[in-house]
N, C-alpha and C positions, 0 to 999 in steps of 0.2 A: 504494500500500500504506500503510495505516497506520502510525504511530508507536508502539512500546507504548513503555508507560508504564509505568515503575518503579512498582511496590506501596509505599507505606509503610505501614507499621502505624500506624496514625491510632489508633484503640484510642478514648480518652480525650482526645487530641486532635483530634480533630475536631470540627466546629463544636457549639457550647455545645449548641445543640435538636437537633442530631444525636444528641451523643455523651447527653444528655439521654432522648431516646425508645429509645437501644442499651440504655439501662440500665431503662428500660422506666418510665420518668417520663413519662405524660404527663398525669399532671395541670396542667391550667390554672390549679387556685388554690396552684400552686409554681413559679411563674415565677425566673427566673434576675434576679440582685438584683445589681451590683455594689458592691464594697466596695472602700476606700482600702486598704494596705496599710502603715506606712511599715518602711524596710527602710536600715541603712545604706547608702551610696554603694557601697564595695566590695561587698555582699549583690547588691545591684541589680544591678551590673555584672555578677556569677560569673551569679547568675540569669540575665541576656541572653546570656552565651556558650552558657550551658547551651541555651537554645532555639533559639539559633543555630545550632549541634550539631546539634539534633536535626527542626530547620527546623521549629517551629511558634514561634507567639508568648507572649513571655513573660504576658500572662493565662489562654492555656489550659495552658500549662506550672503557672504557679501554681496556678490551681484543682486538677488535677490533685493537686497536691504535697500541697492542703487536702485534697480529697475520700480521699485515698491515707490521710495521717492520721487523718481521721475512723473508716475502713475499720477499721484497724490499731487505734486506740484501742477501738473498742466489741470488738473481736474480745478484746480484752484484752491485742496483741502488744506494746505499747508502752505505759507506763504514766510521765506526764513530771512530773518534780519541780518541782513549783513551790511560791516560798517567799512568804511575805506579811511585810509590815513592817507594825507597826502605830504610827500616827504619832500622837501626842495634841496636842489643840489648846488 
């Protein structure tokens, strides 16, 4: 007899060209692009338990966290303040 397997709800996490064509991306000339990130030490860290949790890895966790905000900012749900210094030389 088989083993079932616990469902997880992959959603979003599941692999980049997965969760890529669920969203119904498939364009070729929008290829998945990685990017550096930097984050303090402690960010880093809460971020890895977080995936940990939730048992994917913290890039698809991150992206997710990006693409969620992109979501939410164009919908207009989230609107984030940001200040500018202007430095003279």
């Amino acid at each position: 007899m088989a083993k079932k397997v616990e469902d997880k709800p992959l959603g979003v996490f599941a692999k980049t060209d997965q969760a890529g064509q669920a969203a119904g991306n498939k364009n070729p000339d929008d290829p998945v692009k990685p990017l550096g990130v930097g984050l303090r030490k402690s960010e880093n860290e809460a971020l890895q338990q977080i995936a940990d949790e939730l048992g994917v890895s913290r890039g698809s966790l991150l992206a997710w966290v990006v693409r969620k905000f992109m979501s939410d900012y164009h919908a207009g749900i989230v609107k984030p303040e940001v200040t500018t210094k202007t430095v003279l030389k």
